[in-house]
N, C-alpha and C positions, 0 to 999 in steps of 0.2 A: 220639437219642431214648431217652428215659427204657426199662424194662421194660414190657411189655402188662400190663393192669391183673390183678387176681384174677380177674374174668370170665371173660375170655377162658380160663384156665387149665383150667377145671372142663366146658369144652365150654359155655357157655351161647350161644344166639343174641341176635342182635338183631331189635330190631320197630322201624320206621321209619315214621313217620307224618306228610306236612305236608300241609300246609294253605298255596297258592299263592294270595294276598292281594291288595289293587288296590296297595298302598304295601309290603308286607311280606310275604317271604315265609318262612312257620313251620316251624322243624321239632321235634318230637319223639324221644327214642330211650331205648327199653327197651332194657338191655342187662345181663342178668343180675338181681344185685336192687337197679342203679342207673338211672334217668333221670335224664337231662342234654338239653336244649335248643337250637336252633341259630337265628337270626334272620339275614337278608337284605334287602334291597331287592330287591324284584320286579324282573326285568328283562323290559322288554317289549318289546321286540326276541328273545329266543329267552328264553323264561318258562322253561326248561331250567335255561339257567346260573344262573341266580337259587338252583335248587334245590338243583344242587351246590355253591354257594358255602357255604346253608345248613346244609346234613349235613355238608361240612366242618367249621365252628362246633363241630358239635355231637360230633363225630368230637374234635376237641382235645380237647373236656373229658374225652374215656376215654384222653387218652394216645397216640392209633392216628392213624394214616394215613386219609386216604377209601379207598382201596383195601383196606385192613384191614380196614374196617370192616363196606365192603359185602359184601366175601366171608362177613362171619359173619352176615350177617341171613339171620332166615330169611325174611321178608315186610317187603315194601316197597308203602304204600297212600296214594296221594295223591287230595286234593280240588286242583280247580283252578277258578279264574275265567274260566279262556279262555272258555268257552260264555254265562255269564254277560256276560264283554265285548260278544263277537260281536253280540247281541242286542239288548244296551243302547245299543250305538254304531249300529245295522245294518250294519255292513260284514262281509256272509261271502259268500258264496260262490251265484254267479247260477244260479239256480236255475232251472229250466223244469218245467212240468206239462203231463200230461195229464193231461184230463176230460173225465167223458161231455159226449156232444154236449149243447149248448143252457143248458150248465151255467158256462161262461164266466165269467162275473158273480160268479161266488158271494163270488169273493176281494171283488171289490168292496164288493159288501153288508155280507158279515162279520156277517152277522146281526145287523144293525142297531142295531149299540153306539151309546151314549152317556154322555159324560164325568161326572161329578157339577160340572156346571158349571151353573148357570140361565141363565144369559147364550147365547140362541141363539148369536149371533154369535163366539161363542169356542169351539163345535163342531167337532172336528176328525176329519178324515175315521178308519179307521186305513192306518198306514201302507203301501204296497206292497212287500211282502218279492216278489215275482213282474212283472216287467214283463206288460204285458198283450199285448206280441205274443212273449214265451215261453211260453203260454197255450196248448197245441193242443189242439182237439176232436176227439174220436174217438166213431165211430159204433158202439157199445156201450150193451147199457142189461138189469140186472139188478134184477126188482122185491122192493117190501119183505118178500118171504117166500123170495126167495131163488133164485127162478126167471128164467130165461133169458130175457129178450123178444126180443133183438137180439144174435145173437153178436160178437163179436170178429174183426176180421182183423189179424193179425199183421203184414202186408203193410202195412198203411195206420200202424199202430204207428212201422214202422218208415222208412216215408218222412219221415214228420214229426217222428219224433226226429233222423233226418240233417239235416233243415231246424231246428232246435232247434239240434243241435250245431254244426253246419255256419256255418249262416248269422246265426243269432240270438248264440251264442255261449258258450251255455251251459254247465257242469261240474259241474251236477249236476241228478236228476230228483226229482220227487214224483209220482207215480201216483194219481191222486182222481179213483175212477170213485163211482157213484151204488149204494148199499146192500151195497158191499163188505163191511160191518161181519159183514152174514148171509153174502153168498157172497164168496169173496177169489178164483175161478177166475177173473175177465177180468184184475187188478189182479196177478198171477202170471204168464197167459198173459202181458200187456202186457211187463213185467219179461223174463222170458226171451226174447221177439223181442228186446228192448234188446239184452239181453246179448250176443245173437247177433252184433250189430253192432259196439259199444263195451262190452265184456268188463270194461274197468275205471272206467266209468262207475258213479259214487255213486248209487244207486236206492231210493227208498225210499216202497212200496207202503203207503196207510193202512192198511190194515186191519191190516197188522203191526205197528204202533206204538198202534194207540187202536181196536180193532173195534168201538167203540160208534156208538150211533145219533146222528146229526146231523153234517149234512157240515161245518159250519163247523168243529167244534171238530177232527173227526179230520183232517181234510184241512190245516188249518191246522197241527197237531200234526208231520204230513208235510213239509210244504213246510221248518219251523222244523229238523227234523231234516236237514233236507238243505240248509238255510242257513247250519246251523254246523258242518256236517262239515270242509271245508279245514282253519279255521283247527283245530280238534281233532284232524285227523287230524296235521298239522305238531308240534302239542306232541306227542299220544301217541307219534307215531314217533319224534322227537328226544330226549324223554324216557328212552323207552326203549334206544335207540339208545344215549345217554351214560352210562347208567346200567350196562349190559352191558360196554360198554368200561372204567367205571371199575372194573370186580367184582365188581357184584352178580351175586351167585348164587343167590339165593331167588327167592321168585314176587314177582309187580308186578302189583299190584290198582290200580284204581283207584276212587274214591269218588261216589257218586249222591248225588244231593239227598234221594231218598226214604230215606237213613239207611244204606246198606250198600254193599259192594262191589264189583265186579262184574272179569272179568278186561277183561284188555286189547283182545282180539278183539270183546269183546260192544260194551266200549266204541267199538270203532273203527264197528259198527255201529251203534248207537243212541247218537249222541254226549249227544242232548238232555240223554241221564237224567246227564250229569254236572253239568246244571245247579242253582245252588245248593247244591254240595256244603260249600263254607265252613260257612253257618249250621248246614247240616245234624249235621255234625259236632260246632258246639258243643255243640246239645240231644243228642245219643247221649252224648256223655261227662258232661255234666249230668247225666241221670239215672244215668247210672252209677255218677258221685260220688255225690248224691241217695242212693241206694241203700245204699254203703257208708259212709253217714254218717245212714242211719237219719229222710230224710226222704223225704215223697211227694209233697208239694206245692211245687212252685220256682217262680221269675218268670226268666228267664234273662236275660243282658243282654253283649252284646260291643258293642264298641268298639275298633276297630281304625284304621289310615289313609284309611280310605276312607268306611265308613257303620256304623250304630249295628244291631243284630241284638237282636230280645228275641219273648220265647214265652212259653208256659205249660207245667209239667208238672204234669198232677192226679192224683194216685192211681201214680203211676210209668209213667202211658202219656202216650206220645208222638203228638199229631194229627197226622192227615197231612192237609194239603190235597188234593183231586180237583177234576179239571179245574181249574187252575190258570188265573186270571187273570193273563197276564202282561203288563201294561202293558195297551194298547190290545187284545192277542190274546188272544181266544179257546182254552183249550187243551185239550188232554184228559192236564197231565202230573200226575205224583202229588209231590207236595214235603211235607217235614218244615214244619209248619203253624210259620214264624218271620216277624213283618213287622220288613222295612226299612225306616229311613229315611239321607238325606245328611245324617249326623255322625260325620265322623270326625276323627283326627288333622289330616289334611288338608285336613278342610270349611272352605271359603270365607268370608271375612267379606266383606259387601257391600251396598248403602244401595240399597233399592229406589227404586222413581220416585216414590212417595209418600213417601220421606225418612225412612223406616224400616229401621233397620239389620237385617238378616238374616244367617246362616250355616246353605250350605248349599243346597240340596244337592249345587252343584258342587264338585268336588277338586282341588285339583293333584295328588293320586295320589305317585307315587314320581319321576316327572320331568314340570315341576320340581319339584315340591314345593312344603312350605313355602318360606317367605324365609330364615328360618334355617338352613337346609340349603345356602345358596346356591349351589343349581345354576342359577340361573336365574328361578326363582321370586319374582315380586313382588307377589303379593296375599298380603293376610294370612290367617293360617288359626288352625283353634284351637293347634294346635302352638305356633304363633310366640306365641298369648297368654298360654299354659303358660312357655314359655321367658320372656317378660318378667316374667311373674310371678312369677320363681324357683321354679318346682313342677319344674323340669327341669334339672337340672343340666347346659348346655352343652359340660364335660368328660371328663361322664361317659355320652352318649346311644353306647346299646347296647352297654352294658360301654366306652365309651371309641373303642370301632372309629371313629366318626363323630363329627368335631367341631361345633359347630352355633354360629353368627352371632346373638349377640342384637343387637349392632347393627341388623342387616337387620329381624327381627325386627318391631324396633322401629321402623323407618322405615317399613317395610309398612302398622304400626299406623295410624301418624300421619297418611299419606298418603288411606286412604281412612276413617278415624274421627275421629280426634284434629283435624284441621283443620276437618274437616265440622259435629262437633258443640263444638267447646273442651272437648275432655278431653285430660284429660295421658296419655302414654301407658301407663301402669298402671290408666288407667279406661276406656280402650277395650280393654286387655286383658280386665279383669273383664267389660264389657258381653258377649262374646264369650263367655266364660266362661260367663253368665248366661242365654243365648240358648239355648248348645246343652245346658245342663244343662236344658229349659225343653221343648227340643225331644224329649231323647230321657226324659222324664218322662212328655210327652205321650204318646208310644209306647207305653211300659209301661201304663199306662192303659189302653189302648187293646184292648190282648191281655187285660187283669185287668178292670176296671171295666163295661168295656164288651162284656167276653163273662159278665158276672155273676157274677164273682168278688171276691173282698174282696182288696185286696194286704196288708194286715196279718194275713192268714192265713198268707202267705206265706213260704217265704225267698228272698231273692234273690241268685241265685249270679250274680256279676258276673269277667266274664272279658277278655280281648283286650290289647295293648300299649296301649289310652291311657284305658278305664274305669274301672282304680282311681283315678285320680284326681277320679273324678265322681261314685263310687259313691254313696257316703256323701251330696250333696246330691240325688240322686235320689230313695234311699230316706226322705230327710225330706219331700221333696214329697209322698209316700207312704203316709205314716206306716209305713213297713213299719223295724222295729224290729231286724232280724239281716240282715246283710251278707255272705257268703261269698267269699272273692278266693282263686283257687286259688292253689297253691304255683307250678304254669307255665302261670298266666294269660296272659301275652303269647304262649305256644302252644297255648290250651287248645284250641282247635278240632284242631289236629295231633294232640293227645292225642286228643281223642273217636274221631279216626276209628281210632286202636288197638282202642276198644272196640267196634268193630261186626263184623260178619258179613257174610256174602255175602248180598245180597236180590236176588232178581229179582219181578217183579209184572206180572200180567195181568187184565187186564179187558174181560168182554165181554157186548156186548148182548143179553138177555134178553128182557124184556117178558112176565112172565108176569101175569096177571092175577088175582089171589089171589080174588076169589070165584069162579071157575074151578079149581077143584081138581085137575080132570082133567089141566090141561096141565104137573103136576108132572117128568112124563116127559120132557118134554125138556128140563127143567131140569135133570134129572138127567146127560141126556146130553151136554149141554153143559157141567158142572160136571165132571164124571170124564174128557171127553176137556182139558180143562183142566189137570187132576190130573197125569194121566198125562204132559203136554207138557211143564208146569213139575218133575213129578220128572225127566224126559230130558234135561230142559237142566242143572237143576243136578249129575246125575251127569256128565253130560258136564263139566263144569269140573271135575270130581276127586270128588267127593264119594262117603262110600258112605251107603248108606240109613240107617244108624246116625248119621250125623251132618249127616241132611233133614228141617227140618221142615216140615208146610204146612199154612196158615190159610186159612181160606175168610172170607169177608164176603162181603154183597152190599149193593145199595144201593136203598131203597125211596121211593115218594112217591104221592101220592092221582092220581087221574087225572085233568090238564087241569093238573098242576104244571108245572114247570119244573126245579127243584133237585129233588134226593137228599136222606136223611139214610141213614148206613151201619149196618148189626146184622151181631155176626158170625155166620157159619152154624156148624152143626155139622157133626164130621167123619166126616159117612156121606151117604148120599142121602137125599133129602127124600121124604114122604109125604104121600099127599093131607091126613092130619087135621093136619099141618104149617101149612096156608093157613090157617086163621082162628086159632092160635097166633101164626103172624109177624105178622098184620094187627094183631091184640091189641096184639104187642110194639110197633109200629109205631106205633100211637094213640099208646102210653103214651110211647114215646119223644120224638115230636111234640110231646105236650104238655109233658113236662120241659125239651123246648127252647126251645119259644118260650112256653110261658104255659097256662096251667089254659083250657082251653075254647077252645085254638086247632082244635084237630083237624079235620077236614070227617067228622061225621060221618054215616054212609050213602052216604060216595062210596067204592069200592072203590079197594083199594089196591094198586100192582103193585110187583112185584119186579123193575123197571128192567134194572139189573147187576147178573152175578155177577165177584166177584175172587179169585181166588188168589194169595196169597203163598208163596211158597218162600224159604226161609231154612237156607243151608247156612250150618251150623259147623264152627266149625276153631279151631286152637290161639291163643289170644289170650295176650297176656304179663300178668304178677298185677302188677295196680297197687293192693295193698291194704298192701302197707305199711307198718305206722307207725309213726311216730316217739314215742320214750318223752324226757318232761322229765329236765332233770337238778337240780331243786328250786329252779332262779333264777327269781323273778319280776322282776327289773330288769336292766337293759341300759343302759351308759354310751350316749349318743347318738356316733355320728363324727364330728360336727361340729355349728354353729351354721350356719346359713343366715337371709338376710334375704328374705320371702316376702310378697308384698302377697296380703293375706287378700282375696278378691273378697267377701264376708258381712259382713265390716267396713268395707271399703273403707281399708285403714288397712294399713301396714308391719310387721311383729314378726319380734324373731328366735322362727323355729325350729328344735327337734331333726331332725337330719338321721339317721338311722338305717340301719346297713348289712345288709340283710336276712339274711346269709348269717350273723349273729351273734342274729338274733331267732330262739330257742329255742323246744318246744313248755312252756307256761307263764309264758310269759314276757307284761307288759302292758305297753302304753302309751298313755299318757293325750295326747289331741289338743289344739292343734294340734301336727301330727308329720309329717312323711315319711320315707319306708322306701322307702332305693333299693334293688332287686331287681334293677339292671342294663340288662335289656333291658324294664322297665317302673316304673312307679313310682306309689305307694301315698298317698294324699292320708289321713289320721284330722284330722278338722276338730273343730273347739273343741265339748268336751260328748261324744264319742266317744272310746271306749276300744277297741282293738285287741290281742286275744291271736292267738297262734300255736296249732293245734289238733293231734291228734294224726298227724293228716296231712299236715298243714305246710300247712295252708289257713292264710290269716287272715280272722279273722273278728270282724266290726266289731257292737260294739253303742252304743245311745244311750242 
């Protein structure tokens, strides 16, 4: 082996950041004043190895060993999909509840969802994450102010969890007694009789995950956290586990969907909040970029093997979704506000029963895959119509590491398109093409249009291993005029989660009634013993008060509503002349969100929830950078490529371009492709692509 790079020399650490994908798994590494990239296939058999395959990758490009390398990091911060999976498939982990007596049902109910479907008959129940004889009633019962009606026996607790474990066969619990939100003493006691018995029984009490009002959301919040613990507990340990043995010797954070960090422990308790940590990550390092590139306004957009991720950022704040809908459930979790849909690399091509071609939203994931991977994989995907369409160069997929089958490819095509409709198969590629460029436009729309934004206000920072090649006819559906593709867009989510911080977040039931002024007081009391909780935990993970910050918000709505809208608080205690100030803020808010003369007013408005965020910082690596030109605006192409244009319908050669030679001022006029290795970059006819001082490219029409 060659010398250790400069780096290494001058004492610098390393910052390790991925991003564990349904098809791909990303890595990131700050390492002095170089980042360099590492890409994998997910392994989903131990989603572990996947990651060390990757930091290898990325470990080459410094010259070093994995063992090298991990010993110089100082922080190691992964998002994973495990939790995500768990969920999506329901296979986690059998779960058992107690609940107050007479309350049996409630899972059932589920608070009586309904699909956006008109068709009764295609009503579906939601699904049972709880068998209903793991279900025990306990004779407990605490009213809505917080008082005792029926104590607790211990005793009885703990018969029925031996018949739970025992006999039903249970491995993990959720605790959902009746207005734990105000008192959590029966839903504690319950817990520690457990513990008495099965010490290393998974338990997870609601009111410590969501202490707000309504059994559905919190209870269900519960049962979810303790459904996907197994499998999260397996990655975090093995994770970790391999990671210690190969060297690393910094800390190992792991990443929330709510936008930040959190250590390993908290994680092994509250696996949920790892949920959607992917998307989450791309919108942090979005704005981040955003920020050091002097923009407030972005549309975000990944594209990866599995499904299509896009947001908004207004002003350089980041939405968080509350109480999160997930799927069919009910939730009370907090997510970075990104919708999904199924387009990805590996989205399905397939003819519904009315003879209409679709892609989507099922995958083949990373095994099989596409057809052109041929592990096995025989339906076609957008992958395989990229490959036939020459936009992927079969020799060169992932720097070369992986060779890829257009033949198969192509038969996959033919098979379920080409025969079906008599298209050749460069026209069922482009139909394909066309779908999911069509598909994930809609989306965009969706998050801009139809939350009353304009997208040609916009820029849209387009990120993941297979969006540059869709960008550019996205943003013409659009009309959105400036295109941003990072410099390591195929890991930009790994990247983002570099840029975040440690968050933790709580929220909890209030109910104050704003033309009530008087009951400021226990709002008060409630907010500061909040305070005080969320500074304890974040010292506890290292931090000193020098580097804690904390944000109050609560969340208000009229009375006889249902939804929130959130205002942040201010950082002291509130005072009676406070109440008809917030109420004020609250109309007006109301009305800029849904419309001039929505408000109710004369109905008094309560202050629902209060939340605390706590946000510890810490050393983050400087990804600011930049690259100065060196006066060339042109670049010989590396080659000519023959590429069926899907907008023309028609063959032409094009400029094939090696990205690691496209300089910052440097143009090229489309149509063009710019291999980058582990991604690659579509400039269609009418668009010009320079390289920016960052090493973004950025596409205009």
């Amino acid at each position: 082996m060659s010398s250790a790079p400069a780096a290494a020399k001058d004492g610098a650490q390393a910052y390790i950041g991925v991003d564990v994908g349904g098809t791909h798994t990303d890595v990131s590494v700050v390492y002095g004043d170089r980042v360099e990239r590492g890409k994998a296939l997910t392994t989903y058999d131990d989603f572990s190895r996947g990651v060390l395959e990757a930091v290898e990758v990325a470990a080459a490009r410094f010259e070093l060993e994995l063992p090298e390398l991990l010993a110089r990091t100082r922080l190691f911060i992964n998002g994973t999909t495990v939790v995500t999976n768990t969920i999506t498939t329901l296979r986690g982990s059998r779960v058992g509840v107690l609940v107050t007596g007479g309350f049996k049902d409630t899972f059932r109910f589920a608070g009586g969802p309904r699909l956006t479907e008109p068709d009764d008959h295609l009503q579906k129940n939601v699904p049972d994450l709880v068998s209903r004889k793991a279900i025990a009633e306990i004779d407990e019962r605490i009213d809505w102010s917080g008082a005792v009606l029926a104590r607790i026996d211990p005793e009885e607790v703990k018969a029925k969890v031996r018949h739970l474990v025992e006999d039903v066969g249970i491995d993990a619990l959720a605790i959902c007694f009746l207005s734990s939100f105000v008192n959590g003493e029966h839903e504690l006691a319950a817990e520690a009789a457990v513990k008495e018995i099965y010490p290393d029984l998974f338990v997870t009490p609601s009111h410590r995950v969501f202490p707000v009002a309504g059994e559905t959301r919190r209870w269900t919040t519960a049962v979810l956290n303790s459904f996907v613990q197994d499998k999260a507990e397996v990655y975090l340990t093995s994770l970790n586990d391999k990671l210690r043995e190969a060297g690393l010797k910094g800390g190992l954070a792991f990443f929330q969907g709510l936008g930040g960090g959190i250590s390993l422990n908290k994680a092994r308790q509250y696996p949920l909040a790892l949920l959607g940590s992917g998307p989450a990550g791309g919108a942090i390092g979005s704005n981040d970029l955003a920020k050091r590139m002097g923009h407030t306004r972005v549309l975000l957009g990944d594209m990866g093997g599995t499904s299509f991720d896009t947001g908004i950022i207004s002003d350089n704040e980041i939405h968080i979704e509350k109480n999160l809908q997930l799927g069919p459930f009910q939730t009370g979790v907090n997510l970075v506000d990104v919708v999904s849909v199924g387009a990805g690399g590996g989205s399905i091509a397939w003819v519904g029963e009315r003879g209409v071609p679709q892609v989507g939203p099922q995958s083949a994931g990373s095994t099989p895959g596409p057809a052109c991977l041929d592990r096995g994989g025989t339906e076609p995907t957008v992958t395989d119509a990229m490959v036939t369409m020459g936009f992927i160069d079969p020799e060169r997929y992932l720097a070369g590491r992986v060779q890829l089958k257009p033949e198969k490819a192509g038969e996959a095509l033919d098979a379920v398109l080409g025969e079906r409709f008599g298209w050749s198969t460069e026209e069922s590629a482009a139909a394909v093409h066309d779908l999911v460029v069509v598909n994930m436009a809609n989306a965009v729309r969706e998050v801009s249009v139809g939350k009353g934004h304009d997208p040609r206000e916009f820029l849209f920072l387009a990120y993941g291993g297979t969006l540059p090649l869709f960008a550019s006819q996205i943003a013409e559906r659009l009309n959105i005029s400036t295109i941003v593709i990072p410099s390591n867009s195929s890991v930009f989510c790994a990247m983002g989660v570099l840029a975040s911080d440690y968050v933790l977040r709580t929220d909890q039931g209030v109910g104050w009634d704003l033309s009530r002024p008087e009951g400021v007081d226990r709002v008060n009391q409630i907010a500061e013993e909040m305070v005080a909780s969320a500074h304890a935990e974040m010292t506890a993970e290292g931090f000193s008060d020098a580097d804690i910050e904390i944000q109050r918000s609560a969340d208000f709505r009229f009375q006889g509503q249902e939804y929130e809208l959130p205002i942040p608080m201010p950082d002291r205690p509130l005072t009676a002349e406070d109440a008809p100030r917030l109420a004020d803020e609250f109309l007006k808010l109301y009305e800029r969100t849904y419309g001039e003369g929505t408000a109710w007013k004369g109905v008094p408005a309560t202050l629902v929830n209060y939340s605390v965020t706590v946000i510890g910082r810490h050393e983050r690596p400087q990804m600011g950078t930049t690259a100065s030109a060196n006066g060339a605006t042109e670049v010989a192409p590396r080659e000519q490529r023959e590429i069926f244009l899907p907008s023309e319908r028609r063959k032409e050669q094009v400029p094939i371009y090696d990205g690691a030679a496209v300089t910052p001022g440097i143009h090229i006029s489309g149509p063009a492709i710019v291999d980058e290795g582990d991604t690659t970059i579509y400039v269609p006819p009418g668009v010009t692509a320079e390289r920016d001082e960052y090493m973004n490219y950025v596409l205009t029409r």
